[in-house]
N, C-alpha and C positions, 0 to 999 in steps of 0.2 A: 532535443533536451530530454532527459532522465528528468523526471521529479517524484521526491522523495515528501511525504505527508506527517507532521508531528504535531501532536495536540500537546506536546510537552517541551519546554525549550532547556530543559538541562539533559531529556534524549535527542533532543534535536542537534544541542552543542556537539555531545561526547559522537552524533555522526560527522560534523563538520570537521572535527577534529580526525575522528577515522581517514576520513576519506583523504585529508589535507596530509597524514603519513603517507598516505599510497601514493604521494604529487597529484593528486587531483583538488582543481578549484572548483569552488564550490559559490553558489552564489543563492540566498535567500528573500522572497515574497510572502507578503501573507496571502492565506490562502482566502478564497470570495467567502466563505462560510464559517469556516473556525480555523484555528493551525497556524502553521509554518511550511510553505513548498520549499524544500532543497532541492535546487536543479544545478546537476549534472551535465556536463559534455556527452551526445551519446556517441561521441567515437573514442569510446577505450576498449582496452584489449579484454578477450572473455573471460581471461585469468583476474584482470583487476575486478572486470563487471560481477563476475563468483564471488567475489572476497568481500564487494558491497553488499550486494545482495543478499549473502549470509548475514552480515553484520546489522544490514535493517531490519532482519527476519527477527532477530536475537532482541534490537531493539522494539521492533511490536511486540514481541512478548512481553516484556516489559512494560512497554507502553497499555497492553490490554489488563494486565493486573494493575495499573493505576487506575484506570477505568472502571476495573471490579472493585478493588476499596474505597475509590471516589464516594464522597457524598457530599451532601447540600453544595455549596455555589464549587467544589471541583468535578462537582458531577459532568458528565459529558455526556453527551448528546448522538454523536455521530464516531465513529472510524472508518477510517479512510483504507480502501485495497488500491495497492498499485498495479496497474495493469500497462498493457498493449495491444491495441486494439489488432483488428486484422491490415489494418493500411499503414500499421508499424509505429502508431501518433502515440505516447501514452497516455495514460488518463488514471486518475484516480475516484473510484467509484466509492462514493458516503453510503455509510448502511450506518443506518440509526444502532445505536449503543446496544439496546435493550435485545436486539436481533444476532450483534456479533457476539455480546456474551453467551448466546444460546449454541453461536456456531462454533466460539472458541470452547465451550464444553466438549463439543462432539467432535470436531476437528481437527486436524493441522493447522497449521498457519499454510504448506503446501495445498492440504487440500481446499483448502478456504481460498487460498488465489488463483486457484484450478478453476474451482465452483463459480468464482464470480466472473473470470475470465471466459468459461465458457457462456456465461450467462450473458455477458456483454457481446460476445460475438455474436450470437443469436439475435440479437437487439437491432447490431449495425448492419447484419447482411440477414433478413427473419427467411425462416426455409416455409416452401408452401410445398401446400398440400397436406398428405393425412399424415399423423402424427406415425402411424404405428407401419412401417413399413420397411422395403430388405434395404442393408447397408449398399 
C-alpha cells in the first residue's frame, strides 16, 4: 500500500478526487497521531505513480503554507514526509511543525524527501565504523 499523509481534509478531498480521475481507489484511516492516511494500491504503472506523486508534492505545498498561517487551535504540530524505506515498506516520517517550516524555508519539497529519506535509511540499516571515510 502507498499512503498518502493530510492534516487538511479539503487537501485530502481534492487528492481523493485526483487520484479517483486517473481510476485509482483510494481508501482512507486516520492517522495514530493527527491526519488522514490515503492508501493507495502499490501496483500502478510509473506513469500514473508520476502524476500522483506530483500532485501530492503541489498539495504539501499547500498543505505547508497552511501550517505557516495557522494559529491558535489550527496551529499544527507535526508534518508528515512520505517515504520508503530500503525493504520497499512506506512509512511516513512526523517532524514537528516548527523544524519543517525551517526546512521548507531552505528547501524543496524534493530536497526535504531526499534529506529525510536518507536520514531514515540510516536509521533502519545504521553504517559502522568511522564516519569520515573513502566511498
Amino acid at each position: 500500500m502507498n499512503e498518502y499523509i493530510f492534516f487538511d481534509a479539503t487537501l485530502c478531498q481534492r487528492f481523493q478526487q485526483f487520484v479517483a480521475e486517473l481510476g485509482v481507489t483510494s481508501e482512507t484511516r486516520p492517522d495514530a497521531m493527527e491526519g488522514i492516511v490515503v492508501m493507495l494500491s502499490d501496483e500502478l504503472a510509473d506513469e500514473i505513480e508520476e502524476r500522483i506523486y506530483a500532485e501530492y508534492e503541489a498539495l504539501m505545498a499547500e498543505q505547508h503554507a497552511l501550517v505557516e498561517t495557522a494559529e491558535g487551535d489550527k496551529a499544527r504540530s507535526l508534518m508528515g514526509v512520505n517515504i520508503t524505506l530500503p525493504d520497499g515498506q512506506p512509512c511516513v516520517v512526523r517532524i514537528p511543525a516548527h523544524h519543517a517550516r525551517r526546512l521548507f524555508a531552505n528547501f524543496t519539497v524534493e530536497e526535504i524527501h531526499e534529506l529525510v529519506s536518507s536520514i531514515a535509511a540510516d536509521a533502519v540499516n545504521p553504517s559502522t565504523g568511522p564516519l569520515c571515510r573513502k566511498a
